[in-house]
N, CA, C and O atoms as a GROMACS GRO file, in nm:
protein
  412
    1UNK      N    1   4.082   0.186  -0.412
    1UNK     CA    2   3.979   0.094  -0.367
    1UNK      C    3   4.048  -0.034  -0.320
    1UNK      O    4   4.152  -0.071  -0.375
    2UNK      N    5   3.992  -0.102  -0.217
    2UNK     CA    6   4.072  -0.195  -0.152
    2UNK      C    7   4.067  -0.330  -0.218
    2UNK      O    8   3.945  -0.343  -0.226
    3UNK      N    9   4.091  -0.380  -0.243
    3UNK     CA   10   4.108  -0.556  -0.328
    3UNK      C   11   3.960  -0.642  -0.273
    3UNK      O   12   3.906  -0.714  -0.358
    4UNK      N   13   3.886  -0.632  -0.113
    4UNK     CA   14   3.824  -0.699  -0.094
    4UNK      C   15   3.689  -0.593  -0.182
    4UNK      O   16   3.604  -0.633  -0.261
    5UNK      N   17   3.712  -0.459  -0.132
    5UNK     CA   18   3.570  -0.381  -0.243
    5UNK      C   19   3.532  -0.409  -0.386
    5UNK      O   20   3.422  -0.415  -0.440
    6UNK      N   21   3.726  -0.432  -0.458
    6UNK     CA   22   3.680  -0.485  -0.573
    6UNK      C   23   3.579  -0.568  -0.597
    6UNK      O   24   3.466  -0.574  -0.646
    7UNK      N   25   3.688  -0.652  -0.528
    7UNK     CA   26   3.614  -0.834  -0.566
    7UNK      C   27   3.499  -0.854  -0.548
    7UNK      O   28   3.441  -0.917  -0.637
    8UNK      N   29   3.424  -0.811  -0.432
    8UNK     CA   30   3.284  -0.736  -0.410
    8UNK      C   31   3.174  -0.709  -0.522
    8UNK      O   32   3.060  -0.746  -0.548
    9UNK      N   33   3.255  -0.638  -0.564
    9UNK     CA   34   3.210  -0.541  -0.698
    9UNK      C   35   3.234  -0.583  -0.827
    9UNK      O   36   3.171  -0.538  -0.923
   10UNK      N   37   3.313  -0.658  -0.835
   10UNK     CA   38   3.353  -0.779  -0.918
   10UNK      C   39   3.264  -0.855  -0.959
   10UNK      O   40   3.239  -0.899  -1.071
   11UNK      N   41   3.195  -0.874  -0.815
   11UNK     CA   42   3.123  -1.060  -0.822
   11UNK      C   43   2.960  -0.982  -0.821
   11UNK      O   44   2.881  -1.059  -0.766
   12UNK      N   45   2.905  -0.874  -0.859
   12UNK     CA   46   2.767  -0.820  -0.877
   12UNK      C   47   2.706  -0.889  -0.992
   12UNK      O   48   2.771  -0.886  -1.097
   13UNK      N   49   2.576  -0.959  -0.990
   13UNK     CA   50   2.495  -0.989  -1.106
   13UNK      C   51   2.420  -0.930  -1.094
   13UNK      O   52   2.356  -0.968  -1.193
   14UNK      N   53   2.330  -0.818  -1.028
   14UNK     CA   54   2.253  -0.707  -0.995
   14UNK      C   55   2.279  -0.598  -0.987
   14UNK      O   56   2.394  -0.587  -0.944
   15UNK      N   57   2.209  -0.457  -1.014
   15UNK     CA   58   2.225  -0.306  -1.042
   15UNK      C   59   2.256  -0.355  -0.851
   15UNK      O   60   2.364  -0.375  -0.795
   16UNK      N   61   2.060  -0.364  -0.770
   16UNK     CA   62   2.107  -0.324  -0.654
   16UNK      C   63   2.235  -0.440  -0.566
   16UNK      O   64   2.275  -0.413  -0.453
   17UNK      N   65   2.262  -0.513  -0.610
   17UNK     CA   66   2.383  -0.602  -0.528
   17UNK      C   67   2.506  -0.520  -0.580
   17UNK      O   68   2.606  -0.555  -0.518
   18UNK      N   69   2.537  -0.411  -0.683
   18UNK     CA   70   2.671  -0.327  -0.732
   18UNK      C   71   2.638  -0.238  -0.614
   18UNK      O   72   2.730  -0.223  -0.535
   19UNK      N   73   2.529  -0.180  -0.589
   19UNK     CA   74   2.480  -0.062  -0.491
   19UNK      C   75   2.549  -0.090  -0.405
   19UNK      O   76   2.656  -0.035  -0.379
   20UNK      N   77   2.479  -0.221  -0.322
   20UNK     CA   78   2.530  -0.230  -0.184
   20UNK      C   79   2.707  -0.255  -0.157
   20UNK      O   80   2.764  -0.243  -0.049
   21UNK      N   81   2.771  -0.294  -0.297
   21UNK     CA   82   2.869  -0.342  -0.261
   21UNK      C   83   2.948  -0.213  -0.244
   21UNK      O   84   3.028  -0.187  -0.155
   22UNK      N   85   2.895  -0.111  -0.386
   22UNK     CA   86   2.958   0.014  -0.320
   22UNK      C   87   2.913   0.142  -0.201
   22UNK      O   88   2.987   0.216  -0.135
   23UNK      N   89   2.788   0.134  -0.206
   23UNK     CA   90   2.757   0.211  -0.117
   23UNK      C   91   2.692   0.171  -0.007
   23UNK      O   92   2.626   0.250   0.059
   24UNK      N   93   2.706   0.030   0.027
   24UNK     CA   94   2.621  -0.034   0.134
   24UNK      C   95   2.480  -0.028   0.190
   24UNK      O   96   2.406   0.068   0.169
   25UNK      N   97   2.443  -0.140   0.267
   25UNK     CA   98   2.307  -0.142   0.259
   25UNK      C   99   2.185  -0.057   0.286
   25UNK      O  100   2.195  -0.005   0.397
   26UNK      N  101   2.071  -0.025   0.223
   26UNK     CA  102   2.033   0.032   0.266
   26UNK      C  103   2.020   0.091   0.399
   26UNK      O  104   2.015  -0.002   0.479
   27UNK      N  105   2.012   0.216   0.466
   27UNK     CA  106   1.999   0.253   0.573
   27UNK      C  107   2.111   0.291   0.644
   27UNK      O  108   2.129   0.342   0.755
   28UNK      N  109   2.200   0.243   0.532
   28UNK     CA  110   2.322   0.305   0.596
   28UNK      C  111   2.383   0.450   0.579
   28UNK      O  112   2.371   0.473   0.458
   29UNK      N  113   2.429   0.535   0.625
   29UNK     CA  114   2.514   0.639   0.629
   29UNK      C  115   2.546   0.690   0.455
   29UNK      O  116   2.504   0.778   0.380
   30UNK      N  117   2.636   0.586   0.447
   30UNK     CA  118   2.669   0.593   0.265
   30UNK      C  119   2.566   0.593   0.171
   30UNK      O  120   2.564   0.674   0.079
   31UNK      N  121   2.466   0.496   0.189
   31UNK     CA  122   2.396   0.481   0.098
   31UNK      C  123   2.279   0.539   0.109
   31UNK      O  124   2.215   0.521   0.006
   32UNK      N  125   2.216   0.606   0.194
   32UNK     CA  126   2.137   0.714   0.230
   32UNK      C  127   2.203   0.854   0.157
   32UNK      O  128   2.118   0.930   0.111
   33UNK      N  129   2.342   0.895   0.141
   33UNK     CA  130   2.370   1.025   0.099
   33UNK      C  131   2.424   0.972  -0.069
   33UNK      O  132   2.459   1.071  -0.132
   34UNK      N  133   2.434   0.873  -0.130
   34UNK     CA  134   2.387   0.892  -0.244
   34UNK      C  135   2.254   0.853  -0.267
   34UNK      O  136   2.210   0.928  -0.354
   35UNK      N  137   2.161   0.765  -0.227
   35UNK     CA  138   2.048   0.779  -0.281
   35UNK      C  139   1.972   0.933  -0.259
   35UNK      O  140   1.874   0.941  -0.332
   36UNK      N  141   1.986   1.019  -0.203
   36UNK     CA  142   1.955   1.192  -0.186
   36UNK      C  143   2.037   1.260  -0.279
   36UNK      O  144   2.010   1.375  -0.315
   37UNK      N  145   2.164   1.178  -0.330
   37UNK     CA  146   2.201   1.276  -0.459
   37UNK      C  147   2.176   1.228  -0.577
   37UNK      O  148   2.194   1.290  -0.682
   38UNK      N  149   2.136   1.124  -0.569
   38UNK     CA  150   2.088   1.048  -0.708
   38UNK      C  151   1.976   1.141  -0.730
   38UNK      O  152   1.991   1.247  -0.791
   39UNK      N  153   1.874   1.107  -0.684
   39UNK     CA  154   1.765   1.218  -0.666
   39UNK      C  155   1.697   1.351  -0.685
   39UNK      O  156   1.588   1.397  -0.717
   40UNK      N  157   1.829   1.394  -0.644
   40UNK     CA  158   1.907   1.551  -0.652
   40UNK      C  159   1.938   1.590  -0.834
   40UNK      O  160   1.904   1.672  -0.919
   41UNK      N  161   2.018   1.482  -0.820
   41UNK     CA  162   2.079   1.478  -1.001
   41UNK      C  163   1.912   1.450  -1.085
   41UNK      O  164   1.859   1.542  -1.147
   42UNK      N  165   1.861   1.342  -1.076
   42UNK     CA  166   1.727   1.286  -1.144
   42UNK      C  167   1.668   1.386  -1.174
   42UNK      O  168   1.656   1.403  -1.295
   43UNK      N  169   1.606   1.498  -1.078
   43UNK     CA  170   1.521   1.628  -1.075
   43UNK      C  171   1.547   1.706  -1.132
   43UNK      O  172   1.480   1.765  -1.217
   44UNK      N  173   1.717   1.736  -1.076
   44UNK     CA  174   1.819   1.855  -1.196
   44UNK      C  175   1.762   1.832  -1.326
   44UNK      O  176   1.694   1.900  -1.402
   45UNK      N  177   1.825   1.683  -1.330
   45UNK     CA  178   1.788   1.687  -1.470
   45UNK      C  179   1.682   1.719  -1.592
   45UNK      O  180   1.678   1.772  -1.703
   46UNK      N  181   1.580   1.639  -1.477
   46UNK     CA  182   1.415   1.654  -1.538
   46UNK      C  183   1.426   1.800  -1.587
   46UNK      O  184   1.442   1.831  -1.705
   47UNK      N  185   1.413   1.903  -1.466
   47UNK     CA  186   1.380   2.021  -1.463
   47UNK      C  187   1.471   2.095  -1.592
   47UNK      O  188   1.403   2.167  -1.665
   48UNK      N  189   1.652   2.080  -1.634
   48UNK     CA  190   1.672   2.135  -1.744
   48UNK      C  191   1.629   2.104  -1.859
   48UNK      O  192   1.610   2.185  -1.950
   49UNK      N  193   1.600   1.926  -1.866
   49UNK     CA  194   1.508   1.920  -1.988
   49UNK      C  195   1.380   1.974  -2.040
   49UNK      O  196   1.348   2.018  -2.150
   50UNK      N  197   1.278   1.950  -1.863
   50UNK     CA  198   1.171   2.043  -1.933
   50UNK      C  199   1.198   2.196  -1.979
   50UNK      O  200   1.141   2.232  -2.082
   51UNK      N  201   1.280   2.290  -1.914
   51UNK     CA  202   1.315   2.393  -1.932
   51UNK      C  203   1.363   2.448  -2.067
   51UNK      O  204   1.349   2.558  -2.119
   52UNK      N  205   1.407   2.366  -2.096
   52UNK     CA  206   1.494   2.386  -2.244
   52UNK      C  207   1.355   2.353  -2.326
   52UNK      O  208   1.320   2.431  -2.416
   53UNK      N  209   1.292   2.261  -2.302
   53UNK     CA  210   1.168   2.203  -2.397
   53UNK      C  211   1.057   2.332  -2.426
   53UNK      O  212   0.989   2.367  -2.523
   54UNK      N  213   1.079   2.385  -2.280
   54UNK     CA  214   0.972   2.497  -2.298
   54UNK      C  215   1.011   2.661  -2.379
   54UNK      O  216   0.937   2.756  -2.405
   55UNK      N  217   1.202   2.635  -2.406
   55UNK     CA  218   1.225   2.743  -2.452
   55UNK      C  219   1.262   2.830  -2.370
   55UNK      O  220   1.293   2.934  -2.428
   56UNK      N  221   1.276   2.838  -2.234
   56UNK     CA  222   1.313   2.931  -2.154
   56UNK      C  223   1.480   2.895  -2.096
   56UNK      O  224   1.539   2.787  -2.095
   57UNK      N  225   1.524   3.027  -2.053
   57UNK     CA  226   1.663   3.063  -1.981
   57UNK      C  227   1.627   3.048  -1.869
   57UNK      O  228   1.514   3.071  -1.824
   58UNK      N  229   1.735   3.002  -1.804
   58UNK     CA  230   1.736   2.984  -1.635
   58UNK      C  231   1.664   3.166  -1.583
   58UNK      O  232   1.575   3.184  -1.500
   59UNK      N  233   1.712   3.238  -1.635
   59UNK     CA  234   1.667   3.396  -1.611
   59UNK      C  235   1.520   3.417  -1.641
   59UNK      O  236   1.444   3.469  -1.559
   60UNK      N  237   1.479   3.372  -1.767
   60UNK     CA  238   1.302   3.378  -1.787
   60UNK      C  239   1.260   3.286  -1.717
   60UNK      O  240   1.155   3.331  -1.672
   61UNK      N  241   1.280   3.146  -1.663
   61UNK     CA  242   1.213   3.110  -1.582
   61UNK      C  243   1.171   3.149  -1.435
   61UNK      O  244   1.059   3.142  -1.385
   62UNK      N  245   1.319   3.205  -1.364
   62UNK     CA  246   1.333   3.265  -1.247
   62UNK      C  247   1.218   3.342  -1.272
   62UNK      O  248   1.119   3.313  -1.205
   63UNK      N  249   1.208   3.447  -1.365
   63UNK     CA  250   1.148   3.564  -1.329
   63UNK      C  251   0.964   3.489  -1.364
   63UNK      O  252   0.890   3.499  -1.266
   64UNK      N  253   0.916   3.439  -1.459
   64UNK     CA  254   0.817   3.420  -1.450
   64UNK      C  255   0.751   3.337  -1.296
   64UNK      O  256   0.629   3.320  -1.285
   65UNK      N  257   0.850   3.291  -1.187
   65UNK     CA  258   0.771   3.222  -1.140
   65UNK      C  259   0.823   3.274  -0.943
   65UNK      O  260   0.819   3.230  -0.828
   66UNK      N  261   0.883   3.428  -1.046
   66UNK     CA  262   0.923   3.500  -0.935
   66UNK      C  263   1.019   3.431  -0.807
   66UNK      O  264   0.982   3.412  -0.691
   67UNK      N  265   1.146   3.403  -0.867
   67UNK     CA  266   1.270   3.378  -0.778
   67UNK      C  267   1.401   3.411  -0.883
   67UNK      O  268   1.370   3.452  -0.995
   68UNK      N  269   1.527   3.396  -0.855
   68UNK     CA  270   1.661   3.429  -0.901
   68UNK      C  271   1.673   3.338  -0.966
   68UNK      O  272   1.626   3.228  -0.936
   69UNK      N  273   1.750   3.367  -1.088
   69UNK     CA  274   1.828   3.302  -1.142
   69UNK      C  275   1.929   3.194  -1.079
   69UNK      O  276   1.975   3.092  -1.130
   70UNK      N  277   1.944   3.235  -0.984
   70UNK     CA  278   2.090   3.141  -0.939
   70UNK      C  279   2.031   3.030  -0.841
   70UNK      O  280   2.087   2.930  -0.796
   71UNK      N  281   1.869   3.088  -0.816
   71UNK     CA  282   1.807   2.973  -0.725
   71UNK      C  283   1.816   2.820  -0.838
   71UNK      O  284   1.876   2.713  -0.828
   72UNK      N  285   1.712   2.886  -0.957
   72UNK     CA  286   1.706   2.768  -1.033
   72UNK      C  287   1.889   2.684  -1.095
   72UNK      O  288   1.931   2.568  -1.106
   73UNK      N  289   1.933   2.787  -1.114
   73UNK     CA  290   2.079   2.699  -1.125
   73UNK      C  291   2.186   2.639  -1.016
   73UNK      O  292   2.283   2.566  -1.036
   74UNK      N  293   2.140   2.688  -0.908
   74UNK     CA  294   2.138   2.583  -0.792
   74UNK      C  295   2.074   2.464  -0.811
   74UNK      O  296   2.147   2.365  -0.821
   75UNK      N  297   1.944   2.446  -0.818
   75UNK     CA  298   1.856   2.303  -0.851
   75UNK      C  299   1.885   2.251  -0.964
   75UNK      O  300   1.900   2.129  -0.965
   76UNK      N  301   1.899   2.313  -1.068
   76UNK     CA  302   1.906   2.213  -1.160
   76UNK      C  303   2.130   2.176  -1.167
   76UNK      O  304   2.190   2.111  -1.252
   77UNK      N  305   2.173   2.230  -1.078
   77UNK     CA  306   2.338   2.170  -1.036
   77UNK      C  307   2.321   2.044  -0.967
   77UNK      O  308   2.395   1.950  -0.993
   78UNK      N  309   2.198   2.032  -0.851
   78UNK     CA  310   2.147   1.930  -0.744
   78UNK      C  311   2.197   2.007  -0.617
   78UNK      O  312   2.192   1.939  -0.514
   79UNK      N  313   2.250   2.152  -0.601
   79UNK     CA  314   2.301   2.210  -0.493
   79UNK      C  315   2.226   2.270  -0.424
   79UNK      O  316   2.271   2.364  -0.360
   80UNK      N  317   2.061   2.230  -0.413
   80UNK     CA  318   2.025   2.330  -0.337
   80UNK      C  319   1.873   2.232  -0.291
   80UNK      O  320   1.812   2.164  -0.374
   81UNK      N  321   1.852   2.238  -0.215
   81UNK     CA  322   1.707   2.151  -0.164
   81UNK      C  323   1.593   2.241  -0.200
   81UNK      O  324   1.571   2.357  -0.165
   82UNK      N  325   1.522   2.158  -0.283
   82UNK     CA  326   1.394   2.241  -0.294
   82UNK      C  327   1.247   2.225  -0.201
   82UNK      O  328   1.218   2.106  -0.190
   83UNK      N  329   1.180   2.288  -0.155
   83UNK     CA  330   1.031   2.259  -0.105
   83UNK      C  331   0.976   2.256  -0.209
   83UNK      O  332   1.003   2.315  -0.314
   84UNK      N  333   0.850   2.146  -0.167
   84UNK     CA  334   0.790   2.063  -0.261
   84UNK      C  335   0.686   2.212  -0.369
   84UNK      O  336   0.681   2.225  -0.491
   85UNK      N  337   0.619   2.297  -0.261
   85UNK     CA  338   0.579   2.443  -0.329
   85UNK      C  339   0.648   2.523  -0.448
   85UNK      O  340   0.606   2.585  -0.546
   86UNK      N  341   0.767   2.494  -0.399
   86UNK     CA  342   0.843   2.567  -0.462
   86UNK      C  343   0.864   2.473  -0.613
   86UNK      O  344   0.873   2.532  -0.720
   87UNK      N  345   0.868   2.332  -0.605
   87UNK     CA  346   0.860   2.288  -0.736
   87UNK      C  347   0.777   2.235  -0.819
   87UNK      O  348   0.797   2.185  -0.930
   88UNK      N  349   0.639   2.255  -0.731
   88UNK     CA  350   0.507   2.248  -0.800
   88UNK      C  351   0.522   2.390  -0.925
   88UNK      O  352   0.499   2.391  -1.046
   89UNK      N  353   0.579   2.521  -0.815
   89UNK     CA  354   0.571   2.681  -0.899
   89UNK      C  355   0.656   2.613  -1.022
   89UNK      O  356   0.608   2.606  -1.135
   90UNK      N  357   0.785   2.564  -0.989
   90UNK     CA  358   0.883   2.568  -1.113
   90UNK      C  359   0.829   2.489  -1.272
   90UNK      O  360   0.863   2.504  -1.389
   91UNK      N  361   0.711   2.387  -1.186
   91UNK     CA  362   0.715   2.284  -1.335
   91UNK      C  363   0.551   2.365  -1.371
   91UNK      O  364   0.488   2.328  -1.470
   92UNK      N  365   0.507   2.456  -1.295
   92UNK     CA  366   0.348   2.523  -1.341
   92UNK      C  367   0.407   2.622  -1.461
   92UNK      O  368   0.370   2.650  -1.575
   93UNK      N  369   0.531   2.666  -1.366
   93UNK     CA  370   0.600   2.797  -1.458
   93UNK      C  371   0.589   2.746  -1.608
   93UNK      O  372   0.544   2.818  -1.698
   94UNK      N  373   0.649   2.578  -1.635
   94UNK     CA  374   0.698   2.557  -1.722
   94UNK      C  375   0.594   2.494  -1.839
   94UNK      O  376   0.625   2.446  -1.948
   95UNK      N  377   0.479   2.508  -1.788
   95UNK     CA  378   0.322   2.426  -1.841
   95UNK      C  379   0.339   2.277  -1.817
   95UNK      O  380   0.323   2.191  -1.903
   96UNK      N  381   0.379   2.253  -1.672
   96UNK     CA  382   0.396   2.094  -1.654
   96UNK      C  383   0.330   2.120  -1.523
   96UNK      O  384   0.334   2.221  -1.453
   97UNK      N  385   0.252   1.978  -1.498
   97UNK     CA  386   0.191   1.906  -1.340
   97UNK      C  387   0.315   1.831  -1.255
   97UNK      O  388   0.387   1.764  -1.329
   98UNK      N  389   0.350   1.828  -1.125
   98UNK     CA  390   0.426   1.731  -1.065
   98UNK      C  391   0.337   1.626  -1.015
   98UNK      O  392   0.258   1.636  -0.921
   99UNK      N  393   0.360   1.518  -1.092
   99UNK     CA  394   0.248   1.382  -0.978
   99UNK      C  395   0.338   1.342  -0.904
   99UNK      O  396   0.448   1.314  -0.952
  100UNK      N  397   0.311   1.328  -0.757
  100UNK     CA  398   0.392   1.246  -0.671
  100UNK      C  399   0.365   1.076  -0.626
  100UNK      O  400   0.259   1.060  -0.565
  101UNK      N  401   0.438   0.965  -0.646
  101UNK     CA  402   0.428   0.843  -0.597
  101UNK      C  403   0.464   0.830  -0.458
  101UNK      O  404   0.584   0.845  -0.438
  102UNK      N  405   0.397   0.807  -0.361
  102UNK     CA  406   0.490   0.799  -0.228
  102UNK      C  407   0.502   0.602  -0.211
  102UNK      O  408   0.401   0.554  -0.160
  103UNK      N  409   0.612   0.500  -0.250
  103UNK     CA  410   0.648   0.426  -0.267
  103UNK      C  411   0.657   0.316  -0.115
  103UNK      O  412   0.705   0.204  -0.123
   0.00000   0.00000   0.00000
């Protein structure tokens, strides 16, 4: 990392002023492809917690909500984009609602 990124990053009194210093301002290139993996990770996550909560294997879930195993362990890695259908099925599978905020 270069001495001026440090110092940058150094001098943050804010979560989003650390953001921009490392991944620059919104709208940019960088900071557009981690905020889509932050995201990515957030969901993963959700989805193995509820999963585990409900008692099921990546394999019993697949099959109750009729897809592969390796789909859901794709999503919950963050390696795989889901349609929104497709993760309404995953959290119905799991006796959960998805509410969406559009911000």
């Amino acid at each position: 990392m270069d001495t001026k990124k440090k110092e940058a990053i150094m001098g943050c009194t804010s979560f989003d002023e650390l953001l921009n210093a490392e991944y620059g301002e919104r709208g940019t290139e960088t900071r557009e492809r981690y905020e889509a993996e932050a995201d990515a990770f957030c969901l993963a996550e959700c989805l193995k917690e509820q999963r585990r909560l409900a008692g099921l294997t990546q394999e019993q879930l697949a099959t109750k909500i009729g897809t592969k195993k390796s789909y859901i362990s794709k999503i919950e890695n963050g390696h795989a984009d889901v349609q929104l259908s497709t993760l309404f099925r995953i959290f119905a599978g799991l006796g959960r609602r998805v509410s969406l905020t559009v911000l």
